[in-house]
KOLRO-211155 format. One line per 3 residues: their letters; for each residue x, y, z of C-alpha. Coordinates in steps of 0.1 Angstrom, whole numbers. Example, Ala and Ser with C-alpha at 12.3 -4.5 7.8 and 13.67 -1.06 7.14 Angstrom:
<pts>
AS	123,-45,78; 137,-11,71 $
</pts>
This chain:
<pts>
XXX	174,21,-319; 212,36,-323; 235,23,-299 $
XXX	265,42,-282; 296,27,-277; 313,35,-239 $
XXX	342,25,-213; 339,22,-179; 362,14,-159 $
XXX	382,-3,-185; 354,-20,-201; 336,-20,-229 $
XXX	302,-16,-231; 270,-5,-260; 240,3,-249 $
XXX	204,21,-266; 210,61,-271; 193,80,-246 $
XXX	207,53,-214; 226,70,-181; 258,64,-175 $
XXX	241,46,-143; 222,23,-160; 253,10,-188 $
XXX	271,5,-153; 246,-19,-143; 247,-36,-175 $
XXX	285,-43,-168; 276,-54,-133; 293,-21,-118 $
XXX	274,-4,-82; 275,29,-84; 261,43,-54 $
XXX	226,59,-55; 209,78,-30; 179,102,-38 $
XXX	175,80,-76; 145,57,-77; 135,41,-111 $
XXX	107,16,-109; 93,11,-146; 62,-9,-142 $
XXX	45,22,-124; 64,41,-151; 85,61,-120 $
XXX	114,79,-124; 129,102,-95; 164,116,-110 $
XXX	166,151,-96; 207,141,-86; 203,160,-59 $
XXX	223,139,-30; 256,135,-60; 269,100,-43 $
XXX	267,87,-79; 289,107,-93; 318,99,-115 $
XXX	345,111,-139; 343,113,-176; 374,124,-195 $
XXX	371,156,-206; 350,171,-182; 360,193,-156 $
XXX	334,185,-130; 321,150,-119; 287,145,-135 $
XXX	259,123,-117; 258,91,-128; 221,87,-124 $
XXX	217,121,-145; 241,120,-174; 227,103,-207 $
XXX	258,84,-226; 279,96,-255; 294,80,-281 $
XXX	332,71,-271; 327,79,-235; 351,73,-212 $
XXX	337,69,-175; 354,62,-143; 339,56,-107 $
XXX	361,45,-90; 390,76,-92; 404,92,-59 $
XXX	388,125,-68; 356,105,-73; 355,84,-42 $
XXX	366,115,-20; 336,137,-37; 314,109,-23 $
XXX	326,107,10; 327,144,12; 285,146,1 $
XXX	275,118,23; 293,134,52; 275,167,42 $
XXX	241,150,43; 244,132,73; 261,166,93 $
XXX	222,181,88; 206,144,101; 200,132,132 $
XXX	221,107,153; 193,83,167; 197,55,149 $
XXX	191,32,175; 155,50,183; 145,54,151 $
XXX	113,36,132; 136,27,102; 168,13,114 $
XXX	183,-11,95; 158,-2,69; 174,27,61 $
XXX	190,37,27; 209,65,44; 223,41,71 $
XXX	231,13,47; 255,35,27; 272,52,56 $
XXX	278,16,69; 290,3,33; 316,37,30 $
XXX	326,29,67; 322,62,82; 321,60,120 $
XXX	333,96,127; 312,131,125; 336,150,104 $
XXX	310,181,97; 295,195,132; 269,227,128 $
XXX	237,244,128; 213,216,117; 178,225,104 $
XXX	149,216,129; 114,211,122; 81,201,144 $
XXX	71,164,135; 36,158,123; 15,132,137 $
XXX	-16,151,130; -31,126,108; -30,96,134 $
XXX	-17,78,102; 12,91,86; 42,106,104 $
XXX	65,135,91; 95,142,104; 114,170,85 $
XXX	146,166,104; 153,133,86; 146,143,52 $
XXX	174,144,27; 159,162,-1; 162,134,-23 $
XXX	126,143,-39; 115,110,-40; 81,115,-22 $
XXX	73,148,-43; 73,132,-74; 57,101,-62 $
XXX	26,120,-47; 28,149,-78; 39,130,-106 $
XXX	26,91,-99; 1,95,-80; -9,133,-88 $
XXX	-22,141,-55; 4,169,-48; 0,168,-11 $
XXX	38,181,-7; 60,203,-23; 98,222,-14 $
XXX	90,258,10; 128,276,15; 158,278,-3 $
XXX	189,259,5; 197,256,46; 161,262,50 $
XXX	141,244,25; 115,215,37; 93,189,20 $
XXX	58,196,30; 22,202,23; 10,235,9 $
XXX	17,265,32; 31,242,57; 1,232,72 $
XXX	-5,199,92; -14,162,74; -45,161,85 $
XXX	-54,197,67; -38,190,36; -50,172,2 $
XXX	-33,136,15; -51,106,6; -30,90,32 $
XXX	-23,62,4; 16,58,20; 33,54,-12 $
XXX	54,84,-7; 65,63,27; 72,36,5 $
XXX	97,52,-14; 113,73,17; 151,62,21 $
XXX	150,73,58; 126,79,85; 114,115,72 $
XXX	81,98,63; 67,65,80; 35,52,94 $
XXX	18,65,131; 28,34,151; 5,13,175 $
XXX	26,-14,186; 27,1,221; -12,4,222 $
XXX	-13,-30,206; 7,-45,237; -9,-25,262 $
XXX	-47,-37,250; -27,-75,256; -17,-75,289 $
XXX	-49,-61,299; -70,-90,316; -105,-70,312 $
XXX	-103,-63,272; -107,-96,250; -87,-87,224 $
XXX	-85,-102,187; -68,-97,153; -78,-98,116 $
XXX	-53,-103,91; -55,-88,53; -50,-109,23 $
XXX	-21,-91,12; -6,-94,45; -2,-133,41 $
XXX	19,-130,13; 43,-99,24; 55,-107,60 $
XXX	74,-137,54; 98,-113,39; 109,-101,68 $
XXX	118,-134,79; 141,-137,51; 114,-160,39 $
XXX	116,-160,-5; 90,-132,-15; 55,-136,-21 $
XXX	57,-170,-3; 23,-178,13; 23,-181,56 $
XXX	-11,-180,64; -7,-208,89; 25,-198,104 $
XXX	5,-163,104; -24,-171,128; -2,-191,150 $
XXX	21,-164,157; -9,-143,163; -21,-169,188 $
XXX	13,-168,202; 11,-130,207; -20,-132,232 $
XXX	-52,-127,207; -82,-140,218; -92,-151,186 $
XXX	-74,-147,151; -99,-136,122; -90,-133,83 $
XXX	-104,-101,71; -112,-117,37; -141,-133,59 $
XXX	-153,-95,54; -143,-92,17; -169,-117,16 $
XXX	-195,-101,31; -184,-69,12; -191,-83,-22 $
XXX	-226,-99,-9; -235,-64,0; -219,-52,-29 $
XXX	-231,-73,-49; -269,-65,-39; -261,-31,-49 $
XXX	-244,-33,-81; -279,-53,-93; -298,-25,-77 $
XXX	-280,2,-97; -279,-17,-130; -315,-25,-128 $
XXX	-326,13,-117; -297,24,-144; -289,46,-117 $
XXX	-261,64,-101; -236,45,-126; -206,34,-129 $
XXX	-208,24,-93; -173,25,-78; -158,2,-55 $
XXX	-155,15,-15; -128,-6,-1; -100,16,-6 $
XXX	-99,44,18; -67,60,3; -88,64,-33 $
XXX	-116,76,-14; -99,104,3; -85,111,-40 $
XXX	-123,112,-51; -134,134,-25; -108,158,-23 $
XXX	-106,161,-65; -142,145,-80; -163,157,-55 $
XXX	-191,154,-83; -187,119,-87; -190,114,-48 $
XXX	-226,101,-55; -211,70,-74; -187,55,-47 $
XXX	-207,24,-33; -220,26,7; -201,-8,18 $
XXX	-177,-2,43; -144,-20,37; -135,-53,45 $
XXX	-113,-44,77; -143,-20,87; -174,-49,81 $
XXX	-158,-74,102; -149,-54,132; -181,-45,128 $
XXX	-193,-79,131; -168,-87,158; -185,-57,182 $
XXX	-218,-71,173; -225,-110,160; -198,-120,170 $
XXX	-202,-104,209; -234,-114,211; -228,-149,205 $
XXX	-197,-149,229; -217,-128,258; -196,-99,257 $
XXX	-199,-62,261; -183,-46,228; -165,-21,249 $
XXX	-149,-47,265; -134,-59,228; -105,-44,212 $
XXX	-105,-54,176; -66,-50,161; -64,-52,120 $
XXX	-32,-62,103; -29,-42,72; -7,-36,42 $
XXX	-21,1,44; -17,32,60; -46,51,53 $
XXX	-65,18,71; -58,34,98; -66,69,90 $
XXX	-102,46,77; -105,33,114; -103,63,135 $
XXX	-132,83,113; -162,94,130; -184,75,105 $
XXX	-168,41,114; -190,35,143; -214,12,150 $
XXX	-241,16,177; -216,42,181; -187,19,194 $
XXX	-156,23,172; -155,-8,145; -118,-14,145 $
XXX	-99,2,170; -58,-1,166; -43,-8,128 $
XXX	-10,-22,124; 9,-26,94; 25,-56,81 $
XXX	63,-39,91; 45,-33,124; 36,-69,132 $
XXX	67,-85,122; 85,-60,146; 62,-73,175 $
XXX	67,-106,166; 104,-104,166; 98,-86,201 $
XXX	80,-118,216; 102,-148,201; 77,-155,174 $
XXX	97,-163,140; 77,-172,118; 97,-200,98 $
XXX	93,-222,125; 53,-215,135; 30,-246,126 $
XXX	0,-243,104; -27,-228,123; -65,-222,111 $
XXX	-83,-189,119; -109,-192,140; -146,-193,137 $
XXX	-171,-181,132; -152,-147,113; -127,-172,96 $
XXX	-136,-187,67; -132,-173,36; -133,-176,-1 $
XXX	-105,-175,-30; -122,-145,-43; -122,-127,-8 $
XXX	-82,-133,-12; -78,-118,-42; -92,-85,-27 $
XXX	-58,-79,-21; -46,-74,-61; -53,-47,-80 $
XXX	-84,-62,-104; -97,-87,-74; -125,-69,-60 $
XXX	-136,-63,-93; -133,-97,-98; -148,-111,-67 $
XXX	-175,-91,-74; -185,-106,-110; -182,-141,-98 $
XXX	-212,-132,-75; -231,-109,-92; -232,-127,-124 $
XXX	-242,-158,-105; -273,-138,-87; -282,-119,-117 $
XXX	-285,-154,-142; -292,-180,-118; -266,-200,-133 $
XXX	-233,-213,-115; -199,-202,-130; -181,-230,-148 $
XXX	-152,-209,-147; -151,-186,-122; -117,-166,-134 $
XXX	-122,-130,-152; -87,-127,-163; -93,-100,-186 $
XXX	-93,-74,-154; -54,-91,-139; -23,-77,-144 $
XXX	-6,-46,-137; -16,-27,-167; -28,10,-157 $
XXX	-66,2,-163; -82,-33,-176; -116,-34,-189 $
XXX	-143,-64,-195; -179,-65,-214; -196,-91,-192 $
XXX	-234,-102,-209; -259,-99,-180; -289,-116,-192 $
XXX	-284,-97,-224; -273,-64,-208; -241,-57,-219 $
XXX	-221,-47,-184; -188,-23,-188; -166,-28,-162 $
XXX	-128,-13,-157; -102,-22,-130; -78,9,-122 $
XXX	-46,10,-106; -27,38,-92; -41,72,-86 $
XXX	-24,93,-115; -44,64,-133; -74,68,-115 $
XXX	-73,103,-125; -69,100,-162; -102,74,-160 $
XXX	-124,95,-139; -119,125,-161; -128,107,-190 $
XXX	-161,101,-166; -166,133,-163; -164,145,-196 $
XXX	-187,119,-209; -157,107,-231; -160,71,-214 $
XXX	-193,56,-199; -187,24,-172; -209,3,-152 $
XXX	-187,-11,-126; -153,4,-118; -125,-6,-91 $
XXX	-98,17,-84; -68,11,-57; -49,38,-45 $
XXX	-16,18,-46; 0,5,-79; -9,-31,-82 $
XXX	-33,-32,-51; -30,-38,-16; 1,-56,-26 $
XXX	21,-31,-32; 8,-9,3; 21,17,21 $
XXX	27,-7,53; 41,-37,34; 81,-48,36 $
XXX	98,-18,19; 105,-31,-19; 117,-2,-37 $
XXX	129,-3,-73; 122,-42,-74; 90,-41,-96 $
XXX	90,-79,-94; 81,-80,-62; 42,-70,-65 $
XXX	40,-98,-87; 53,-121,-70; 29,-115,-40 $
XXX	-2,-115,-65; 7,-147,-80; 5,-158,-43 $
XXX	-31,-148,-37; -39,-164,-72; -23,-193,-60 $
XXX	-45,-195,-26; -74,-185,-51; -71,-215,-72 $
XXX	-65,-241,-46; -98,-226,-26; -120,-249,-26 $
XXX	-153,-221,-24; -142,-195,-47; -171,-173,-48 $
XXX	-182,-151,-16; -221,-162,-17; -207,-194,-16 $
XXX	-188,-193,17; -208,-210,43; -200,-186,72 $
XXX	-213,-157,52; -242,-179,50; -250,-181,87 $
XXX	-242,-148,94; -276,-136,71; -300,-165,84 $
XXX	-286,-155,123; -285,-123,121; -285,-102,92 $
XXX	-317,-114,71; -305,-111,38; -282,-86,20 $
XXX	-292,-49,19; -314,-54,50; -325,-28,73 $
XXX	-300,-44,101; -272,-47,71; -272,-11,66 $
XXX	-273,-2,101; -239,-23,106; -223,-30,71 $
XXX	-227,7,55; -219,42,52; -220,74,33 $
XXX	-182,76,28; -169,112,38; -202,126,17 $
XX	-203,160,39; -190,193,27 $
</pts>
């Protein structure tokens, strides 16, 4: 590839044609300033509309001070960021932005998470210079998941061409033209109306507080300090490997212990691990998948635990509705089983039980509050919090979690398998899945119980897996824009699949809407999955049939998988009405 030769700032640099002047920066160690810019390459993201100009700089020759993040290199370039003019441009455009921006910092869901806050700290501006008409919108909480608040929003783009472009959902788009113009779904019309899958990765990449989750920490206290609700927890895989980050703990780092004993310290009644309901997902599952291959019907069978991707199919492959599987999720199955095994071997009324889940999602709890997610019509799972969420409450009651002990969850909703971990990687349910079918189809115990052909973080990963001579096609997808380009295919006959597990978010549940904000550090998804792989390998049951619990919970109560009963609690036709 032809390199260009460049100065900045005095030094000397050569980099591949085609680089910013942002990016040769970096190479020489220099910080430009970015603001609406957002480049995370294993999701193949770029966001460089250089619409907020704090990156901008001054090339010899040029009149006007180019965008850093915008401005490919030339050969013999010479770049400076650092000028008078050039520093007193930036000032001048941050000052602008944060004249249209509201001044509640200390109220506001994203302080001290803040992009927008960080730089006005870091260019020391204390003062309002620029006092006028600022624009003023209604906030939308429609959705009871994700929260739009129009007034923050800087224009930097990011979220359009994460939900158009990455995820190809198109849920928002620009209405207006310059004062007046506003991020927002088509025609303006509330969440809940719109196209949104609710998959929260256009909150992920928000610098400010213009999009965020619905918070329920004050519901979650309130349900607490009430003496006539017994209140418990569950706790997703991804979660476990995710929260210690907020504790300045080193990423991916594994605090299941310290986890459930801040939980305990919190007030919950009892502390359940929601891979206890992975488990029973892929049992269930499981029993379907052999139905479907054996019938050779209704195939590929898709995976159900993702409520973001299931919101994608039915709002863009209605057609293909018939293939989704009729497990609930994991989070769904074992409040499910809290508000009925689990209350009637503790003698208590399930409306006296409020089950709180922990999740690295936001559309989890768009999942809980649907009509469908009943059982005996009593809500499954009734307040979600995400994993920012509970590390706020946490720091609110004194628990840090450094200094927890190890704790175990509690019994009987507990225990759990390595491959109900893994749920939480993009490739684990699929994975999970195998280890049991292919045990129940053959008869035969896995020597090795690792697929690794479906890991990484690859846009799609496929297997051939020889059921008892039946050649089984299975694909593990990742992203929705990648979802899309698969279930095409599907449609057009081009591919043909057996099994297929899609997550909304890139790399799984990992990489949620409701984790620790990690924007443009791709290394931090794998870092987390090579934590659940680690908790995988050092399981000592690492297939879900396996898992003792499970076990009692089908000779007590359930029968055996696909029963009458397990269908009454454990499954439901996913959002299948018109």
């Amino acid at each position: 590839m032809k390199k260009v030769n460049l100065t900045i700032d005095g030094q000397h640099v050569s980099v591949p044609e085609g680089t910013t002047i942002l990016d040769a920066a970096r190479k020489l160690h220099l910080d430009i300033p970015t603001l609406c810019y957002l480049k995370l390459e294993k999701v193949n993201y770029l966001n460089s509309v250089a619409s907020c100009r704090i990156c901008v700089v001054e090339v010899e020759g040029r009149n006007n001070l180019p965008p850093a993040c915008a401005t490919p290199v030339m050969e013999g370039m010479q770049v400076t960021t650092n000028s008078r003019r050039v520093l007193t441009s930036r000032r001048k455009n941050l000052e602008l932005i944060i004249s249209n921006h509201p001044f509640d910092c200390l109220v506001c869901s994203k302080s001290t998470d803040c992009e927008l806050q960080s730089l006005v700290w870091e260019f020391g501006i204390n003062t309002q210079r620029y006092k006028g008409e600022r624009s003023t919108h209604p906030i939308d909480k429609s959705s009871g998941a994700l929260k739009r608040d129009p007034s923050k929003c800087i224009m930097c783009r990011r979220c359009e061409t994460m939900c158009n472009d990455v995820q190809t959902v198109g849920a928002l788009t620009a209405f207006g033209r310059g004062f007046r113009t506003v991020v927002a779904p088509a025609e303006m019309m509330p969440i809940a109306q719109s196209n949104c899958t609710y998959c929260g990765q256009c909150v992920s990449v928000c610098p400010t507080a213009a999009l965020t989750g619905v918070g329920y920490i004050h519901e979650t206290w309130t349900a607490l300090f009430n003496p006539k609700k017994h209140v418990v927890v569950q706790v997703a895989p991804a979660v476990r490997v995710a929260i210690g980050e907020e504790f300045g703990m080193p990423v991916g780092q594994i605090v299941t212990g310290k986890l459930v004993a801040g939980l305990r310290r919190l007030g919950f009644s009892a502390v359940f691990d929601t891979t206890f309901g992975a488990d029973l997902t892929i049992v269930e599952e499981g029993k379907e998948i052999m139905e479907r291959l054996e019938k050779n019907e209704n195939l590929p069978i898709l995976t159900s635990c993702c409520p973001g991707w299931i919101n994608f199919l039915n709002c863009h492959f209605p057609k293909l509705r018939y293939m989704v599987s009729t497990c609930k999720s994991p989070q769904q199955m074992t409040g499910a089983m809290v508000k009925t095994y689990y209350a009637k071997k503790m003698g208590i009324d399930p409306r006296d039980i409020v089950v709180v889940s922990v999740m690295p999602c936001i559309a989890k709890k768009y999942e809980s509050a649907l009509p469908s997610e009943q059982t005996y019509g009593i809500r499954d799972v009734d307040l979600v919090l995400t994993t920012r969420e509970l590390a706020k409450m946490f720091k609110e009651g004194s628990v840090d979690l450094r200094h927890m002990p190890e704790e175990e969850f509690d019994s009987p909703l507990g225990q759990s398998t390595g491959a109900g971990v893994i749920f939480g990687s993009t490739g684990g349910v699929l994975e999970a899945a195998l280890r049991t079918v292919y045990e129940k189809a053959t008869g035969k115990e896995l020597t090795d119980v690792n697929f690794t052909s479906i890991r990484g973080l690859q846009a799609s990963r496929e297997a051939s897996i020889d059921l008892n001579g039946r050649t089984v096609r299975v694909v593990a997808v990742s992203g929705l824009g990648n979802t899309r380009k698969i279930l095409e295919k599907i449609e057009s006959g081009e591919e043909k699949y057996d099994v297929i597990e899609i997550m909304a978010c890139p790399g799984g549940c990992v990489n949620g809407g409701g984790q620790p904000y990690a924007a443009e550090r791709d290394d931090v998804i794998e870092q987390r999955i090579r934590g659940l792989y680690h908790i995988d390998r050092n399981q000592t049951l690492r297939v879900s049939h396996h898992n003792p619990a499970i076990q009692a919970v089908y000779q007590e109560f359930l029968g055996e998988a696909g029963s009458e009963i397990a269908h009454e609690i454990l499954h439901v036709e996913h959002l299948m009405e018109d």
